[in-house]
N, CA, C and O atoms as a DFTB+ gen file, in Angstrom:
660 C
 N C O
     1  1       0.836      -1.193       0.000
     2  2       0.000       0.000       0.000
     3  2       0.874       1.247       0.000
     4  3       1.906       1.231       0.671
     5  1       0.528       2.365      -0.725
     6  2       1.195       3.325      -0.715
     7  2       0.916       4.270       0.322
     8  3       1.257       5.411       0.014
     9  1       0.326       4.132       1.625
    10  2      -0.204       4.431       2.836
    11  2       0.698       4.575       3.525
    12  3       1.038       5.619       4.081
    13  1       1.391       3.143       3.596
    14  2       2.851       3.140       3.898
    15  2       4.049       4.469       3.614
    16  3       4.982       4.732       4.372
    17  1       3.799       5.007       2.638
    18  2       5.286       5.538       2.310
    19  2       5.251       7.080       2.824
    20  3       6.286       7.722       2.649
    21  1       4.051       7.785       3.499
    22  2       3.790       9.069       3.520
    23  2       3.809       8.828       5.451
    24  3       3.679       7.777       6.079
    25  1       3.961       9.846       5.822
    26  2       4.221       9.680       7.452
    27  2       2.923      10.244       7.586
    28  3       2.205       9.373       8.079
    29  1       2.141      11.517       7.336
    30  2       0.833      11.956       7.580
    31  2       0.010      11.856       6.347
    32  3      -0.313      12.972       5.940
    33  1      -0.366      11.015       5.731
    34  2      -1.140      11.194       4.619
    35  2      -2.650      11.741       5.463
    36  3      -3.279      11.307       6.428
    37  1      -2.808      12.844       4.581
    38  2      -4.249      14.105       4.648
    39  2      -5.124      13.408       3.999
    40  3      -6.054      13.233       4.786
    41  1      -5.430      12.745       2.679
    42  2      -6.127      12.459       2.156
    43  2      -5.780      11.604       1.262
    44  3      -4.613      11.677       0.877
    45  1      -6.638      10.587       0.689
    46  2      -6.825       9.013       0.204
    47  2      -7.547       9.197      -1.065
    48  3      -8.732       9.465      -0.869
    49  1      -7.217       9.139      -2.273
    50  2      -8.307       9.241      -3.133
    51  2      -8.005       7.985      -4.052
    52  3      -6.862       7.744      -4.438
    53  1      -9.480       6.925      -4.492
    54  2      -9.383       6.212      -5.208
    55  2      -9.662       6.094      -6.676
    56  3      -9.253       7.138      -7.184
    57  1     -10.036       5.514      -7.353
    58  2     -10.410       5.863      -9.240
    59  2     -10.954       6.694      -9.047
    60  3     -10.584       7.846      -9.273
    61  1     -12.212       6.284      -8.470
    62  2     -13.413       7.009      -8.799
    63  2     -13.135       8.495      -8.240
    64  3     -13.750       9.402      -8.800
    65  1     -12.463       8.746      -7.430
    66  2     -12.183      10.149      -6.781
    67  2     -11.009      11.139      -7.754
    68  3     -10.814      12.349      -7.643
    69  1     -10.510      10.415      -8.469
    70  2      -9.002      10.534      -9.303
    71  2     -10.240      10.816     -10.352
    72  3     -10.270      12.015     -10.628
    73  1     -11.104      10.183     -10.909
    74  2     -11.780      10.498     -12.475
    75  2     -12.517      11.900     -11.623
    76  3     -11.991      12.934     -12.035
    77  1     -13.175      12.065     -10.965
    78  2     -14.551      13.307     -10.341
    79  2     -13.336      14.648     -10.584
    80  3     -13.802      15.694     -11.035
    81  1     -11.625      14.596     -10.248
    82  2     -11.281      15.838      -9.713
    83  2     -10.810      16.037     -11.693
    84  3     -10.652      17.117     -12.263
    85  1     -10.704      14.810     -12.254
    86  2     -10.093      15.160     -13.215
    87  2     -10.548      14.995     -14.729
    88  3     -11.722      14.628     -14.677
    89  1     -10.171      15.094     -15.972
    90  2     -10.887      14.451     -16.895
    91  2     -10.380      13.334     -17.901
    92  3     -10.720      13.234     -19.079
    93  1      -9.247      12.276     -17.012
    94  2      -8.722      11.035     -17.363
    95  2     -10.089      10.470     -16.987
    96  3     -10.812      10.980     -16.132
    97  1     -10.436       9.199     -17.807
    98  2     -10.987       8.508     -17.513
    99  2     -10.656       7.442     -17.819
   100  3      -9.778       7.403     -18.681
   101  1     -11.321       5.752     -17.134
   102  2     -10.810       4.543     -17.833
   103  2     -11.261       4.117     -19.286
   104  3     -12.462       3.925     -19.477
   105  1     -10.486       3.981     -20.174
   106  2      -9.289       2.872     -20.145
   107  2      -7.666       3.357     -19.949
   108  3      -6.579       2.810     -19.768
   109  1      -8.289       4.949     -20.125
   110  2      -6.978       5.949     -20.225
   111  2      -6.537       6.178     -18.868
   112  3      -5.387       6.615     -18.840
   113  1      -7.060       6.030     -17.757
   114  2      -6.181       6.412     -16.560
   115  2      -5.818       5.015     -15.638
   116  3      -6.439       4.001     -15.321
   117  1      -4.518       5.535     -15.409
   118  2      -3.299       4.334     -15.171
   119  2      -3.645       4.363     -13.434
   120  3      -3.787       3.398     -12.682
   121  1      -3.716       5.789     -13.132
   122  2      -3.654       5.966     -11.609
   123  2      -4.888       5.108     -10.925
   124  3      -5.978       5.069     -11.496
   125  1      -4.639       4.350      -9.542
   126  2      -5.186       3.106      -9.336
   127  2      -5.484       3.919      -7.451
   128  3      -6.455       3.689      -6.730
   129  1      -4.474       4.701      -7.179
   130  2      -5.130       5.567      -5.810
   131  2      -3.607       6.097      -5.962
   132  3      -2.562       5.771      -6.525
   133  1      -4.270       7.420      -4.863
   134  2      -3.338       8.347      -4.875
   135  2      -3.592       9.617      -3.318
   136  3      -4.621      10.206      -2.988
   137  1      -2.236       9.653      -2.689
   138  2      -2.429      10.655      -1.506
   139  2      -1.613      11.763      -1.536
   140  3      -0.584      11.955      -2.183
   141  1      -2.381      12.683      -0.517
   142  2      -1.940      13.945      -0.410
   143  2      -1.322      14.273       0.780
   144  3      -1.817      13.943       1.857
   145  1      -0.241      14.919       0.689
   146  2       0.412      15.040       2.268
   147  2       0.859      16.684       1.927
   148  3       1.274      16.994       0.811
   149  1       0.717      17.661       3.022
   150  2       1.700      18.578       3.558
   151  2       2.485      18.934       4.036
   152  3       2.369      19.187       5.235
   153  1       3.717      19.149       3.366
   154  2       4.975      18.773       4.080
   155  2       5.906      20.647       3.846
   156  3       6.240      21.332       2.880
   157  1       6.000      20.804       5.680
   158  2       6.857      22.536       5.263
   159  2       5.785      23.142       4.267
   160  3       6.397      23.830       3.450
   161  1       4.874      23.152       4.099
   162  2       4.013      23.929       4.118
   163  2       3.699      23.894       2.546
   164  3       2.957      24.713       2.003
   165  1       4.442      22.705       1.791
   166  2       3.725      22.642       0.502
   167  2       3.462      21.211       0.376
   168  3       4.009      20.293       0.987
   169  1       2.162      21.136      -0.873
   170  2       1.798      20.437      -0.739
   171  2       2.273      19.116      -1.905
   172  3       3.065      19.362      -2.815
   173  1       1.815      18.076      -1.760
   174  2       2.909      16.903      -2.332
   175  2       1.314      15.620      -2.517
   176  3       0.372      15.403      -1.755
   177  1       1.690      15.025      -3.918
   178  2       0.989      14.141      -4.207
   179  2       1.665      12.524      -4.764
   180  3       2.353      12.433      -5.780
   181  1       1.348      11.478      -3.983
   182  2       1.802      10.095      -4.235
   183  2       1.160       9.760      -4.814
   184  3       0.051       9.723      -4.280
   185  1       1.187       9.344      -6.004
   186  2       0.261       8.440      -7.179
   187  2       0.725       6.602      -7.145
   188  3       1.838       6.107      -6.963
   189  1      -0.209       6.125      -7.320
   190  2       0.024       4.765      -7.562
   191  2      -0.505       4.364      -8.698
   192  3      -1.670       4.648      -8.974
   193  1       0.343       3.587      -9.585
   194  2      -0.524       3.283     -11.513
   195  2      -0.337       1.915     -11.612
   196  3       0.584       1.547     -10.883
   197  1      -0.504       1.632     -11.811
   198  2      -0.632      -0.181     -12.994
   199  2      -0.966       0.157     -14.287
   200  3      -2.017       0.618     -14.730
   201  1       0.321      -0.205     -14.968
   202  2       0.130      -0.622     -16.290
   203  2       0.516      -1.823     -16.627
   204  3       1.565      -2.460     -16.530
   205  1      -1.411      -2.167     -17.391
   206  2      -0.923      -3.417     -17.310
   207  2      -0.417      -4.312     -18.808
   208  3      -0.126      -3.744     -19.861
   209  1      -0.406      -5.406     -18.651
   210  2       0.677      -6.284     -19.988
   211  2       0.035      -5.741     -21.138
   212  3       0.810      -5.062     -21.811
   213  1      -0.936      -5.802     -21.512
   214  2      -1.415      -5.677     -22.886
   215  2      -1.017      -4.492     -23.218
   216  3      -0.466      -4.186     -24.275
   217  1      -1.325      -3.691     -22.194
   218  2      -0.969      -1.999     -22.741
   219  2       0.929      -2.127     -23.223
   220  3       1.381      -1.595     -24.237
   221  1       1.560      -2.737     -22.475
   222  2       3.208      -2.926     -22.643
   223  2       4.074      -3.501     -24.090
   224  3       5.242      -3.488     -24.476
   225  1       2.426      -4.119     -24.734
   226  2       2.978      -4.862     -26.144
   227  2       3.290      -3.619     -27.140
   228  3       2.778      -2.502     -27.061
   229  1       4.105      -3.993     -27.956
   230  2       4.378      -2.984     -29.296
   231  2       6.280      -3.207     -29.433
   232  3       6.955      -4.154     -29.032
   233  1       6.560      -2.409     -29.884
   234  2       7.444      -1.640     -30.347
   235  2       9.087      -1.905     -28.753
   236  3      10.083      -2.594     -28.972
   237  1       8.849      -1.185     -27.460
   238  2       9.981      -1.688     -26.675
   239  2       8.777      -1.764     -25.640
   240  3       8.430      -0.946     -24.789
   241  1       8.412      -2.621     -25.875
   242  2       7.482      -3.928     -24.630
   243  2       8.194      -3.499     -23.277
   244  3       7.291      -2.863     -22.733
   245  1       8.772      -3.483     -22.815
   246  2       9.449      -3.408     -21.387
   247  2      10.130      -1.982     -21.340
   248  3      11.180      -2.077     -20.703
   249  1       9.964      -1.023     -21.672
   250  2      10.266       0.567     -22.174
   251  2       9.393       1.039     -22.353
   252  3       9.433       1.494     -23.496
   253  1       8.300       1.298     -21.777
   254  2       7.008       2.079     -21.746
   255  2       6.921       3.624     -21.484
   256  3       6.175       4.221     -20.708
   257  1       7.937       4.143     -22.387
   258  2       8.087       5.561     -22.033
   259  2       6.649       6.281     -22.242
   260  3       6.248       6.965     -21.301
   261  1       6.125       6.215     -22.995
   262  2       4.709       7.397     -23.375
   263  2       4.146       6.642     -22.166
   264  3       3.328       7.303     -21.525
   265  1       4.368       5.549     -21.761
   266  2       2.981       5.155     -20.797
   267  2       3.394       5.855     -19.260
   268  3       2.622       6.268     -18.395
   269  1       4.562       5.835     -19.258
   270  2       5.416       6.558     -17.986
   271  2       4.867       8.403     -17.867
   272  3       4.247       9.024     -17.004
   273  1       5.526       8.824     -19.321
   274  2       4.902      10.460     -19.613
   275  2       3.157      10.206     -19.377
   276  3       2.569      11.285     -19.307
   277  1       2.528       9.367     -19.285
   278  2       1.418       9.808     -18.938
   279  2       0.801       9.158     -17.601
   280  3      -0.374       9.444     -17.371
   281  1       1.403       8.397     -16.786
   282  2       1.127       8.882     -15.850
   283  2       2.067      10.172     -14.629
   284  3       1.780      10.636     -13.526
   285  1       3.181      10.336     -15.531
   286  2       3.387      11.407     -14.734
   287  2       2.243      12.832     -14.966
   288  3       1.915      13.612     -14.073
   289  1       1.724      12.879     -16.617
   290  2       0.753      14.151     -16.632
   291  2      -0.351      14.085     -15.954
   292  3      -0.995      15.088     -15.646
   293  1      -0.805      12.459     -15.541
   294  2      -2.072      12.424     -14.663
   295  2      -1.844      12.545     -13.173
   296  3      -2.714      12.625     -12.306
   297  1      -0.290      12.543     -12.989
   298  2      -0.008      12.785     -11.330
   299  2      -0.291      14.569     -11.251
   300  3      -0.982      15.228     -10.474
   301  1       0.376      14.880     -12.149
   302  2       0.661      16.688     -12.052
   303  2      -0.940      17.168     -12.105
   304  3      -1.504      17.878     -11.273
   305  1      -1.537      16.560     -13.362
   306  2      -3.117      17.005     -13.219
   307  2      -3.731      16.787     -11.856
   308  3      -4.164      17.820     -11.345
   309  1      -3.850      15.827     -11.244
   310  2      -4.613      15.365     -10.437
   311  2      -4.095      16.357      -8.966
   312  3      -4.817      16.607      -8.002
   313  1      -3.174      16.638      -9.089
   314  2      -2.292      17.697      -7.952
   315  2      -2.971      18.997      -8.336
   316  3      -3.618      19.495      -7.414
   317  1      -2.975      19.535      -9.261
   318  2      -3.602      20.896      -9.926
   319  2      -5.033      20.877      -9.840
   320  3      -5.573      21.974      -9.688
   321  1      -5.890      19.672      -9.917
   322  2      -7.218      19.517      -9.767
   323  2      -7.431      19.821      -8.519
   324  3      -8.328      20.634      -8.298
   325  1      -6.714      19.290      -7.448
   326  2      -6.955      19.227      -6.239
   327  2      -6.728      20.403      -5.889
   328  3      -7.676      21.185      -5.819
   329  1      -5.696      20.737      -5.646
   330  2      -5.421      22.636      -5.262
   331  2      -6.291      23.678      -5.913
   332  3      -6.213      24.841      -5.518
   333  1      -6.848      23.451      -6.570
   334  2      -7.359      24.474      -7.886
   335  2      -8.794      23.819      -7.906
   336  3      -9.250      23.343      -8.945
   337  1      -9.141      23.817      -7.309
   338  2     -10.712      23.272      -7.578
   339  2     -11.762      24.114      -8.602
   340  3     -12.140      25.283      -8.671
   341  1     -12.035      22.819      -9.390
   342  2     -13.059      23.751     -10.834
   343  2     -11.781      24.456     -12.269
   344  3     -11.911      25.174     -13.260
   345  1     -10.645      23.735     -11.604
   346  2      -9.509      24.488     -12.808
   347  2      -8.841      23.124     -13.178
   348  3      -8.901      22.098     -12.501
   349  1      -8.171      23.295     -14.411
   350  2      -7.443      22.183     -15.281
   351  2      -6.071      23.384     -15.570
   352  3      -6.066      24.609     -15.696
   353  1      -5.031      22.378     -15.591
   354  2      -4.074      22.760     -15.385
   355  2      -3.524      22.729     -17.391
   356  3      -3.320      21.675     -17.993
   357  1      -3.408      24.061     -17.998
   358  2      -2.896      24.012     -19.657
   359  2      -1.495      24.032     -19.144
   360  3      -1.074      24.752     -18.238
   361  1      -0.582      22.833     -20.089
   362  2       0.900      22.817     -19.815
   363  2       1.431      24.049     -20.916
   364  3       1.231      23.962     -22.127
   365  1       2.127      25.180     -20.278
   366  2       2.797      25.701     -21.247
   367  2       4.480      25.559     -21.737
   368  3       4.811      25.828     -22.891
   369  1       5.250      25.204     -20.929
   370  2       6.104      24.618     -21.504
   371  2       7.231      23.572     -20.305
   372  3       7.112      23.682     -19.085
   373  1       8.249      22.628     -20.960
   374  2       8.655      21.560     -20.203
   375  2       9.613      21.700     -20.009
   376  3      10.087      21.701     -21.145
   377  1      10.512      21.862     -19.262
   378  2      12.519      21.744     -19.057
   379  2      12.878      20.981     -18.112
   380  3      12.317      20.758     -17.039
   381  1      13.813      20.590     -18.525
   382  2      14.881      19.066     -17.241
   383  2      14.261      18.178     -17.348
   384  3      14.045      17.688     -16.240
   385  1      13.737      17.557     -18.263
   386  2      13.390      16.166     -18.726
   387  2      14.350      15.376     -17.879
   388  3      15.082      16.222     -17.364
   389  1      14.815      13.846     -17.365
   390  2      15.860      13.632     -17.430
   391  2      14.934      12.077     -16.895
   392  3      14.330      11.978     -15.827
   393  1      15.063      10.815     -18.129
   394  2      15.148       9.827     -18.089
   395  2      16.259       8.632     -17.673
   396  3      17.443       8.811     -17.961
   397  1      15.782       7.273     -16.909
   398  2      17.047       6.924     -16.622
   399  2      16.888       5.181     -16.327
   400  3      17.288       4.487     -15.392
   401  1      16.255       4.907     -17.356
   402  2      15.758       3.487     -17.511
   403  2      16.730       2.219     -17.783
   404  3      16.728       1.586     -18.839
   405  1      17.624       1.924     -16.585
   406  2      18.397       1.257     -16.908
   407  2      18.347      -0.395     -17.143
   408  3      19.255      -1.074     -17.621
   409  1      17.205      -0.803     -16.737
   410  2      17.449      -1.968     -17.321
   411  2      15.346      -2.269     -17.678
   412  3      14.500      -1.399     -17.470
   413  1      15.083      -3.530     -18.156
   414  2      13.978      -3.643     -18.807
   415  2      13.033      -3.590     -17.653
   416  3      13.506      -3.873     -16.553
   417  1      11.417      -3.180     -17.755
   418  2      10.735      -3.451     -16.803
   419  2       9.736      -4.560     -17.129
   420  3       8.902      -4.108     -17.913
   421  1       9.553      -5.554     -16.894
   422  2       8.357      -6.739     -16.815
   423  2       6.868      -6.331     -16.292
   424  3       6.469      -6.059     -15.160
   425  1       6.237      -6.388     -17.476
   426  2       4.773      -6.353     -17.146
   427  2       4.140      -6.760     -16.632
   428  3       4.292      -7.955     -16.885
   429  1       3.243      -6.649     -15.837
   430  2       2.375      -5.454     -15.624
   431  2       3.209      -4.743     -14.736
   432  3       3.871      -5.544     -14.076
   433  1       3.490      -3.380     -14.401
   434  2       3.942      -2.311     -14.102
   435  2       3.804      -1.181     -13.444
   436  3       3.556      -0.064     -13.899
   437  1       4.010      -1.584     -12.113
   438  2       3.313      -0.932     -10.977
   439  2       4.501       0.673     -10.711
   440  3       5.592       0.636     -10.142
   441  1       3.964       1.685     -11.207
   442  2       4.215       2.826     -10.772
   443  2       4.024       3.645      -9.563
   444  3       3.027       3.615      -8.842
   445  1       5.329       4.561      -9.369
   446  2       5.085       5.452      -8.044
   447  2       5.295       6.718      -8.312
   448  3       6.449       6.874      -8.709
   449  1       4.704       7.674      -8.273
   450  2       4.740       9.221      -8.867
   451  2       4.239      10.305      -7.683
   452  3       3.178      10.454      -7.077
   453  1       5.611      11.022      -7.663
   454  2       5.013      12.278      -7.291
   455  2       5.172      13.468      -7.590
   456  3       6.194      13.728      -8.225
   457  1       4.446      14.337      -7.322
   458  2       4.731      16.005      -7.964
   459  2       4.232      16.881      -6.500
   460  3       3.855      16.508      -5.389
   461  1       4.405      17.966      -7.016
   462  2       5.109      19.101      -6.032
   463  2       5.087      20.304      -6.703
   464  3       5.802      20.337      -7.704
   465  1       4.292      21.585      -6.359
   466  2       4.042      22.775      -7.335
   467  2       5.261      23.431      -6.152
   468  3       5.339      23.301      -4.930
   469  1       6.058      24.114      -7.075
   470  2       7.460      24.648      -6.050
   471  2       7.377      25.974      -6.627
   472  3       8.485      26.500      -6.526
   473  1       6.579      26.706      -7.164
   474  2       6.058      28.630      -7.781
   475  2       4.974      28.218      -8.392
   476  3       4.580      27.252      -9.045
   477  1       4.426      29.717      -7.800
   478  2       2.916      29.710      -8.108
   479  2       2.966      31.504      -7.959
   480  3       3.368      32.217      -7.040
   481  1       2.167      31.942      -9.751
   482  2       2.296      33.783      -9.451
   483  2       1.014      33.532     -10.557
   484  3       1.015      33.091     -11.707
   485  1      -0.528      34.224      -9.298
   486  2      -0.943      34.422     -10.092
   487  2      -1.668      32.857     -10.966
   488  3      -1.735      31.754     -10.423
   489  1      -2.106      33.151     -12.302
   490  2      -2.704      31.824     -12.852
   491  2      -2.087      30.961     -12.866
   492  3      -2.651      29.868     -12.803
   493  1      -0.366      31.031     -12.970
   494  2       0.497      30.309     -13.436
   495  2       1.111      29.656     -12.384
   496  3       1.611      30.333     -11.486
   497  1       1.162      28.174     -12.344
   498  2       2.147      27.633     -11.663
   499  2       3.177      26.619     -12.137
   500  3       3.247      26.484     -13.359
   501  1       3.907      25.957     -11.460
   502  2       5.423      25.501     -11.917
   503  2       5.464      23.778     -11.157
   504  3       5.639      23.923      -9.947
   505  1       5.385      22.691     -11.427
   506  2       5.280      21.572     -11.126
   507  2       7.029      20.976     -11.353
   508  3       7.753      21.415     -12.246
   509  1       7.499      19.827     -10.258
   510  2       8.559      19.150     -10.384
   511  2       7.359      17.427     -10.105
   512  3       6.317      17.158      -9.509
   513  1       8.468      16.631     -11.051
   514  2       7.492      15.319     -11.129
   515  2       8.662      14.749     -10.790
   516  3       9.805      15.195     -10.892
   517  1       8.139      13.380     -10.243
   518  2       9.299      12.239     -10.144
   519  2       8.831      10.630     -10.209
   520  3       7.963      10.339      -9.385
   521  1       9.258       9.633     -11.012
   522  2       8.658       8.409     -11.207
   523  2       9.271       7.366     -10.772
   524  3      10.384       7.392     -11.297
   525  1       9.174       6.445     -10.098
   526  2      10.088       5.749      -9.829
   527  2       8.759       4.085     -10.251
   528  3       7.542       4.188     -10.408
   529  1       9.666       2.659     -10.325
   530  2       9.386       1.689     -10.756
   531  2       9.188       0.501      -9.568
   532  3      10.023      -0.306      -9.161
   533  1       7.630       0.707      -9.117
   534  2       7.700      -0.209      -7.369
   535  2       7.887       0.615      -6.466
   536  3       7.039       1.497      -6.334
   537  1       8.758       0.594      -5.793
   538  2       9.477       1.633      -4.752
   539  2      10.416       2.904      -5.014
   540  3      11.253       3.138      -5.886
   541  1      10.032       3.500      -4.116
   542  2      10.616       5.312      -4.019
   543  2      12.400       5.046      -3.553
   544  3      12.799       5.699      -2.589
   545  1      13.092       4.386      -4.045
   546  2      14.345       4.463      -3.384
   547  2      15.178       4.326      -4.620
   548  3      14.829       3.714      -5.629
   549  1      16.504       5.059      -4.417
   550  2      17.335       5.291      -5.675
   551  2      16.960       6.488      -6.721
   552  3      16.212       7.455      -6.579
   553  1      17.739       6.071      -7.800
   554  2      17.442       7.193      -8.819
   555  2      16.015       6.668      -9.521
   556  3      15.707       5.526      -9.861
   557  1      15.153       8.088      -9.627
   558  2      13.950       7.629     -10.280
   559  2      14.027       7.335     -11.953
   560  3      14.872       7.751     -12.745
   561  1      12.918       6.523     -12.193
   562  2      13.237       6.246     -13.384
   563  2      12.802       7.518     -15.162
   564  3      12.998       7.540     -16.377
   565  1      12.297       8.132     -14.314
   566  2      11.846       9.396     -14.968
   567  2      11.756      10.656     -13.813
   568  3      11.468      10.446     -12.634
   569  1      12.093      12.156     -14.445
   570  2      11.462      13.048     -13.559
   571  2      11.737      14.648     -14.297
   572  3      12.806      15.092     -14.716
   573  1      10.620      15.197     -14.287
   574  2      11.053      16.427     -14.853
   575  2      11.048      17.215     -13.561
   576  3      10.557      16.891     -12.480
   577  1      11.970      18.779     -14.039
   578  2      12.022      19.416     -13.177
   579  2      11.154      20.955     -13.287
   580  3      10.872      21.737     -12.379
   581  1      10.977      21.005     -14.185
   582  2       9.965      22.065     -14.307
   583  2       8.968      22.543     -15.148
   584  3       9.157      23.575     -15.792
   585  1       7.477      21.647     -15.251
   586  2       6.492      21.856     -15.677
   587  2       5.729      23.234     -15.673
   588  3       4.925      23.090     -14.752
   589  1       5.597      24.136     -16.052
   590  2       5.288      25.718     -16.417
   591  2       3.666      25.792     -16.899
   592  3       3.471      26.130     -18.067
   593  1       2.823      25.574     -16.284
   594  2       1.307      25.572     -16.824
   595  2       0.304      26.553     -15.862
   596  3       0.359      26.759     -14.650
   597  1      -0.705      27.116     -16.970
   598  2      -1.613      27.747     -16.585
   599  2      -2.958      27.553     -16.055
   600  3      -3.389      26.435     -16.336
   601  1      -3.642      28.169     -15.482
   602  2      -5.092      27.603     -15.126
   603  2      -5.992      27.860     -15.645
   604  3      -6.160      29.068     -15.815
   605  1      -6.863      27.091     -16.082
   606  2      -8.377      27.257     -16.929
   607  2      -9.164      26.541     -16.091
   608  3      -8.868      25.610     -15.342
   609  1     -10.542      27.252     -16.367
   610  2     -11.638      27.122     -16.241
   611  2     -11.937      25.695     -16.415
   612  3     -11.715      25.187     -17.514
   613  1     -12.523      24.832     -15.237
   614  2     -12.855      23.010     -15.654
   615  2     -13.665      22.996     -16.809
   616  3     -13.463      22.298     -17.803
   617  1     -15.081      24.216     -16.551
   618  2     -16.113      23.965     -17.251
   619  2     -15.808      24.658     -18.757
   620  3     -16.732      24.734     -19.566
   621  1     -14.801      25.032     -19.005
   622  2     -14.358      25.702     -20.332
   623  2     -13.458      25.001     -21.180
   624  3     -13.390      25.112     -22.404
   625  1     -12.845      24.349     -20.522
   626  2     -12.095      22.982     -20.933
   627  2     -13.116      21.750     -21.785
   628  3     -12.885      21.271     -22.895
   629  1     -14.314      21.434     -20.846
   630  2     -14.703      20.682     -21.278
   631  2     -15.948      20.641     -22.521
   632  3     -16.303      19.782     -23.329
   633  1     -16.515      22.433     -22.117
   634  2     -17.033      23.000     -23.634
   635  2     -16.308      22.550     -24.509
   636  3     -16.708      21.700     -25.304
   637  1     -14.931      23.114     -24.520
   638  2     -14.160      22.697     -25.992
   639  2     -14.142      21.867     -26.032
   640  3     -14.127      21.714     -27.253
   641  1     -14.115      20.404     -25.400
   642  2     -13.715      19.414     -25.672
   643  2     -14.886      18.799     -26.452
   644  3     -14.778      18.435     -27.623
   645  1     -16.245      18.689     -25.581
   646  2     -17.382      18.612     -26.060
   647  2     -17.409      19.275     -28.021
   648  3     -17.554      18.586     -29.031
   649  1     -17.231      20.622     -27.927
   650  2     -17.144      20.850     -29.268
   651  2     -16.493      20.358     -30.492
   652  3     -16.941      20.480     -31.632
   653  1     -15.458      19.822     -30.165
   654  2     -14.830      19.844     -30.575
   655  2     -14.764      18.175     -31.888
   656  3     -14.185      17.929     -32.947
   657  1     -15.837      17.349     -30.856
   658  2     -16.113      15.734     -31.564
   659  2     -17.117      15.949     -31.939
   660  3     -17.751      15.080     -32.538
């Protein structure tokens, strides 16, 4: 349990609480539960994902990078949902990528993700992500360092989206 890894976890959220704050839904969302802790006075989100085998087939089967980049965007969303209530977080731009996948991972593929808004001016805030494979110890296997996105409107988001099919 990822209950375990937080000393005060504040709050517990499961699918169904992860789909209400956000607009991943299944088959597309990896995140399986996820907590919130306050730590020094900012706030910090633990994601837990399964990805599972079928999704892992293709091209590098055990190298699931896009599947990794997206649950780190559903950790950062789901952090921005929560703080920002009624807002979706638009990414405006990405720096310090820094991947580090050293050996293959075997499917199904239990992820650990967290993010951390470290500036906030105004609409705009600034996210650091970090992924690691099972357990939080060592170098993670993905992590950016500075996600740069703005806030919109939930219900304006999903006009367009609506419009848009």
């Amino acid at each position: 349990m990822i209950t375990d890894l937080l000393i005060k976890p504040e709050l517990r959220f499961s699918t169904d609480g992860i789909q209400q704050l956000t607009l991943f839904q299944s088959p597309f969302l990896f995140l399986t539960e996820a907590l919130v802790e306050n730590e020094n006075g900012k706030t910090k989100i633990l994601t837990k994902a399964e990805i599972p085998r079928e999704e892992c087939t293709g091209h590098y089967s055990e190298v699931p990078l896009v599947h990794i980049c997206r649950v780190m965007a559903q950790t950062g969303s789901l952090l921005v949902a929560y703080l920002n209530t009624g807002f979706i977080g638009e990414v405006v731009s990405v720096e310090k990528i820094k991947v580090g996948i050293r050996k293959p991972l075997t499917p199904p593929i239990t992820l650990l993700t967290s993010a951390c808004v470290t500036a906030s001016h105004g609409e705009f805030r600034q996210l650091t992500i970090q992924c690691w494979h099972g357990e939080m110890y060592g170098e993670p296997l993905a992590e950016i360092g500075k996600i740069n996105f703005v806030l919109r409107p939930k219900k304006e988001v999903v006009k367009k989206l609506r419009g848009s099919f």
